[in-house]
C-alpha positions as CSV (number, residue, x, y, z in Angstrom):
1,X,131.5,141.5,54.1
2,X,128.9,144.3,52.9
3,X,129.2,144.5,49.1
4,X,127.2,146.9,46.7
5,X,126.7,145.5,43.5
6,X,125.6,147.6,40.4
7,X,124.9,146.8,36.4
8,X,123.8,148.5,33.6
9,X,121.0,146.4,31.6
10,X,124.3,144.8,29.7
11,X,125.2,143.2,33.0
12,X,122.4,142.7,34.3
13,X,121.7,139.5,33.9
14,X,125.2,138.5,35.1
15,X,125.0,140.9,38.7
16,X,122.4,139.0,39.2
17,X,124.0,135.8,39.1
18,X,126.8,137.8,41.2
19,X,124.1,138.7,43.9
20,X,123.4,135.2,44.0
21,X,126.7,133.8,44.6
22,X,127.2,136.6,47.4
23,X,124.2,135.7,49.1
24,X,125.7,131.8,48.7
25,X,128.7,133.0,50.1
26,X,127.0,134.5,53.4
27,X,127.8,138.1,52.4
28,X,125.5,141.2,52.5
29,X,124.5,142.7,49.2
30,X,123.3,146.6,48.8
31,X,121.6,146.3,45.3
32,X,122.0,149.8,44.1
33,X,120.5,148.5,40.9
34,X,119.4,148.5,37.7
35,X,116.3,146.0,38.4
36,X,115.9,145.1,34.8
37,X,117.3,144.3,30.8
38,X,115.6,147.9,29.6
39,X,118.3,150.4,29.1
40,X,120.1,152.5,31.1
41,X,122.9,154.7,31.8
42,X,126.2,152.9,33.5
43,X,127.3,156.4,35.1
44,X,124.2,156.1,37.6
45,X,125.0,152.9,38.7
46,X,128.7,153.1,38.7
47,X,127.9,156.2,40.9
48,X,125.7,154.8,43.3
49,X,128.5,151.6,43.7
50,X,131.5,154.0,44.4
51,X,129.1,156.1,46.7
52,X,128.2,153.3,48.6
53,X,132.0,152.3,49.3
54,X,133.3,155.9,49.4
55,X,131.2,156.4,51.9
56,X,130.9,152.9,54.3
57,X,127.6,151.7,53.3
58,X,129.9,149.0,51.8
59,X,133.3,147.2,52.6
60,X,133.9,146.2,48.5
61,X,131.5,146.8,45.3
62,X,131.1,145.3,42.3
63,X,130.1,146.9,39.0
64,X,128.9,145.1,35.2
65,X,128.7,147.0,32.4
66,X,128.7,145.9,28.5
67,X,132.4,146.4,27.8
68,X,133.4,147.0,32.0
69,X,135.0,150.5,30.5
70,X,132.7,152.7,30.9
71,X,131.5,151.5,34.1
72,X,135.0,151.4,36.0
73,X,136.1,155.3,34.1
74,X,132.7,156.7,36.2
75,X,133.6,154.8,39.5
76,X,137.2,156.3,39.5
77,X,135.8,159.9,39.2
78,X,134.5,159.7,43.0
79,X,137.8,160.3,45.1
80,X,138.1,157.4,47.2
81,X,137.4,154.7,44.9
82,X,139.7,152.1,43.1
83,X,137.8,150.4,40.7
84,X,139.8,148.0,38.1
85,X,138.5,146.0,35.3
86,X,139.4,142.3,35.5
87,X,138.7,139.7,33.2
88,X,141.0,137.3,34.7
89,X,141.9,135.8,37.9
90,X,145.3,136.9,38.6
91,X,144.4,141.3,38.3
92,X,140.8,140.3,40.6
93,X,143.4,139.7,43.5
94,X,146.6,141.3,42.5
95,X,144.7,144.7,42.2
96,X,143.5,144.4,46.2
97,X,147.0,142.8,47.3
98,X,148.9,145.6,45.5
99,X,146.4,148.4,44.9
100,X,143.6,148.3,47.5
101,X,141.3,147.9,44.6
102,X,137.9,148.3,46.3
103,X,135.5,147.9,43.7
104,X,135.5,145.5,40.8
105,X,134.4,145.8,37.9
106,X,133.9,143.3,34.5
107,X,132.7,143.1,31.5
108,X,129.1,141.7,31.1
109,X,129.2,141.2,27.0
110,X,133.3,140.4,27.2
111,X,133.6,137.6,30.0
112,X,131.6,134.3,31.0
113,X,129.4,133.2,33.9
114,X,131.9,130.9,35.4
115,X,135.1,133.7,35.1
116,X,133.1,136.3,36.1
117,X,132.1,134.3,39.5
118,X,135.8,133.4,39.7
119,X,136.5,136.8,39.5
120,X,134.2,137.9,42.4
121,X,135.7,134.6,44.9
122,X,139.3,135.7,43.9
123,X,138.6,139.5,44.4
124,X,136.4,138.8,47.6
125,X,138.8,136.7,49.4
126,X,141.9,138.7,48.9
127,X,143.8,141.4,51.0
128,X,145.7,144.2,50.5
129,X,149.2,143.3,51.9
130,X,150.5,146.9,53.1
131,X,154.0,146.1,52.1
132,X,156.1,148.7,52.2
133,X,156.5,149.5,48.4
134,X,152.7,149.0,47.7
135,X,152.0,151.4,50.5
136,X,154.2,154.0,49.1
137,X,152.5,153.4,45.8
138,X,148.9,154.1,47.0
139,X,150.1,157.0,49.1
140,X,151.1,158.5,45.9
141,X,147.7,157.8,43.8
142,X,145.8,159.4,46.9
143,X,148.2,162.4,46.1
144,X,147.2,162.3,42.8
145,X,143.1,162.5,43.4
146,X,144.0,164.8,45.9
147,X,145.9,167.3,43.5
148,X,142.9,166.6,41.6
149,X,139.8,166.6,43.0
150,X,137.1,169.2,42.3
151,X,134.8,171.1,45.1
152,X,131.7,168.7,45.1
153,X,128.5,170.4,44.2
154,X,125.2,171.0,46.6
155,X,123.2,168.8,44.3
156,X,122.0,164.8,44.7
157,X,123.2,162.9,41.7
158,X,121.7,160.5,40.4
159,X,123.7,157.9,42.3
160,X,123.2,159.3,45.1
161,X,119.2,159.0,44.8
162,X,119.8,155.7,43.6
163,X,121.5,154.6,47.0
164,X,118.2,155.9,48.6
C-alpha cells in the first residue's frame, strides 16, 4: 500500500517513527513532510496528505499534529478525504470498516509511541466492509461535500507545492 504521511514539528518526531514502521511493514511512503522540529503550519501538511490521497498519489495517509485537531479539520476541507482522529484502537479500524476513513490522523503531544504504532497496524490492515447500511451512510456524507463544496481556485497551495 502507498501511504503519504505528513506532521507538523509537534509530530514530527513520532511520523517519523511512523515512516519507519511502514517501511518495516513493506509499504511505500510519500513523505510530504515537515523534515524537521522547527515550526510550522499543520494546514500545509494536512494539505499535501489529503492531496496526495484525493488524488491517487496514495491508497491511505497519515497525519500528526500537536493535539490531531487541527490537522484532521484541514484534511476534511479537500472533498474526497475522510480523515478521523484516533487515539485508540477500536475508532483506527472502525472508522475504515464503517466510514472509509482514508486518512488517519493522531495526536503527537496526546498519545504514545506504542498506541500511536498500534493505531497505524489497526488502521492499515482494515477494510471498509460495504454493508449495506454503511454504504447508504457514506453515500449521504458524499452528498453532503457535494452540496458543499466550493469552485477550486487557479492557484497552487501550499500543499500542493509541497507534494512536488
Amino acid at each position: 500500500m502507498k501511504v503519504a504521511l505528513g506532521a507538523d514539528h509537534a509530530g514530527f518526531e513520532l511520523k517519523e517513527r511512523v515512516k519507519a514502521l511502514l517501511a518495516e511493514l513493506k509499504h511505500e511512503v510519500l513523505d510530504c513532510g515537515t523534515r524537521s522540529t522547527a515550526p510550522v503550519d499543520y494546514p500545509d501538511f494536512a494539505e499535501a496528505v489529503g492531496l496526495a490521497v484525493r488524488d491517487g498519489k496514495a491508497d491511505r495517509g497519515i497525519l500528526v499534529c500537536g493535539s490531531g485537531v487541527g490537522a484532521s479539520v484541514a484534511a476534511n476541507k479537500i472533498p474526497g478525504v475522510r480523515a478521523g482522529l484516533c487515539h485508540d484502537h477500536y475508532s483506527a479500524h472502525q472508522g475504515v470498516e464503517h466510514d472509509d476513513m482514508n486518512v488517519l490522523v493522531m495526536g503527537g503531544r496526546v498519545i504514545g509511541e506504542s498506541v500511536a504504532l498500534e493505531l497505524v497496524r489497526a488502521f492499515l490492515d482494515a477494510q471498509y466492509s460495504c454493508e449495506d447500511r454503511h454504504q447508504r451512510r457514506l453515500e449521504k456524507v458524499k452528498a453532503i461535500e457535494q452540496r458543499y463544496a466550493g469552485k477550486r481556485k487557479n492557484f497552487q497551495t501550499a500543499g500542493e507545492k509541497a507534494l512536488r
